[in-house]
C-alpha positions, 0 to 999 in steps of 0.5 A: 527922245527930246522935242528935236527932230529926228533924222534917219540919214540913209545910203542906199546900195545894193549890198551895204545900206549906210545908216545914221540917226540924227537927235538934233544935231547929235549923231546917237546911231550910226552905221552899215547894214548888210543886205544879204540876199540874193534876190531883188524882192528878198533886198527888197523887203530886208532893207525896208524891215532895216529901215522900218526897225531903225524909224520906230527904234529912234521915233524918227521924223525925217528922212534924207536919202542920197538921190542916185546919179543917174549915170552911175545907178541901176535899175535895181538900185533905184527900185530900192532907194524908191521902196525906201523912200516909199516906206518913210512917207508911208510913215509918215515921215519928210523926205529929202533926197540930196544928190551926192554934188550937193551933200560934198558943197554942203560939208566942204564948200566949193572944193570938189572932194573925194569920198576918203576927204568927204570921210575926214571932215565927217570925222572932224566933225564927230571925232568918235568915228575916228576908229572907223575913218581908220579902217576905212584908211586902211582897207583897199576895199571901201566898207564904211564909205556908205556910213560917212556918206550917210551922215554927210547926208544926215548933216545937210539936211539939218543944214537945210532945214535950219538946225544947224550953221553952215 
């Protein structure tokens, strides 16, 4: 690794954690990890081993996480983002969390954006996720949404904390 900061983005749900590793400005790992479990402890501990592997793999520094609306969350869900963000700090990790309004002003503006637009100019921005903008495309059941939410994340706090131009 380079003298960089390492950024781990992360999105967490309740069956898909969106994942994406930041080396500066360069996206070098991306994508979705499945929690496959069916007790809350046992998706628990699965997303903090994913995590934990992922912070050690990439010597990772900080971490962005999507701070959950509290309208449109759970109970189970923001039990995990907790864990999760419980986890880095305990790694001695940064930690920002980013409500969703403010990772969709950072990457389009002021325009109120859906999450396939959010998707698009993500992939405007690094053009090898075109394969998976695709599929995304042309699913009718969103999979990689939690992945391009997770580099939008990843791309604000490099904006945030001043490692790359609005």
């Amino acid at each position: 690794m380079t003298n960089q900061a390492t950024i781990l983005a992360v999105n967490p749900g309740s069956r898909y954690l969106g994942l994406a590793v930041f080396c500066g400005q360069e996206l070098i790992d991306w994508g979705i990890r499945v929690i496959k479990k069916r007790s809350l402890e046992e998706k628990l501990e699965l997303a903090k081993g994913i995590v934990s592997r992922v912070i050690s793999q990439h010597e990772v520094k900080i971490m962005a996480i999507k701070r959950l609306h509290p309208s449109r969350t759970s109970v189970n869900l923001e039990r995990l983002a907790a864990a999760l963000s419980a986890l880095a700090s305990s790694m001695g990790l940064r930690v920002y969390q980013y409500p969703v309004e403010q990772v969709e002003k950072a990457i389009c503006g002021t325009e109120k954006i859906s999450k396939k637009k959010l998707a698009k100019t993500v992939a405007e921005t690094y053009s090898f996720l075109d394969r998976e903008l695709e599929k995304e495309m042309a699913s009718r059941n969103p999979y990689h949404t939690r992945m391009f939410e997770a580099v939008a994340l990843g791309l604000t706090c490099l904006r945030d904390l001043g490692l790359v131009k609005s």
